[in-house]
C-alpha positions as CSV (number, residue, x, y, z in Angstrom):
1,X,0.0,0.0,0.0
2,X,2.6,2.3,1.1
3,X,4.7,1.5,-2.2
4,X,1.5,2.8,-4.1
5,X,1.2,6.2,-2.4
6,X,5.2,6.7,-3.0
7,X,4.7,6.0,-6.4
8,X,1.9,8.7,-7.1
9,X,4.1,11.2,-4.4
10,X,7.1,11.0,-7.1
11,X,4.4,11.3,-10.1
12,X,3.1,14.3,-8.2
13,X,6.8,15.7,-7.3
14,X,8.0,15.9,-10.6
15,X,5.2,17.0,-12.7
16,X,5.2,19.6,-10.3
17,X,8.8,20.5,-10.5
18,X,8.6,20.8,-14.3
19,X,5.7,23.4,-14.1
20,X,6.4,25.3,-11.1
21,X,9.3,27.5,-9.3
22,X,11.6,25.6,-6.6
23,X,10.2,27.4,-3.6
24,X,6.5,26.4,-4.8
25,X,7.6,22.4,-5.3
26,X,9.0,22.6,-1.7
27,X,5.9,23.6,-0.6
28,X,4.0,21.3,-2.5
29,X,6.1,18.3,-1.6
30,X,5.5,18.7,2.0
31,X,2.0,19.2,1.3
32,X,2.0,16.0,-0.8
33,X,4.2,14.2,1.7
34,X,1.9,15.1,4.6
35,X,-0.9,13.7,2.4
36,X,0.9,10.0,2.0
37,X,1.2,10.1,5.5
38,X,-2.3,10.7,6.2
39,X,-3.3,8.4,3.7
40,X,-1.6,5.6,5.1
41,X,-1.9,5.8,8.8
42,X,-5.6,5.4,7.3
43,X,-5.0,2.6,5.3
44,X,-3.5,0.5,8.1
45,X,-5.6,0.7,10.8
């Protein structure tokens, strides 16, 4: 499950890097990041 999320956060990461500025992606990697981590404390319990 975990693998998946990773997966999509990379997808997300770059396509984002490639459109925006480096201090947006930083942002929107921890936003993302914080969203995997969400995502799979749910999946697990």
């Amino acid at each position: 499950m975990f693998f998946i999320v990773f997966l999509s956060y990379i997808k997300i990461s770059l396509s984002y890097s490639m459109r925006t500025n480096v201090e947006q992606n930083r942002n929107n990697e921890m936003y993302v990041t914080i969203s995997a981590k969400v995502a799979c404390n749910n999946l697990n319990k």
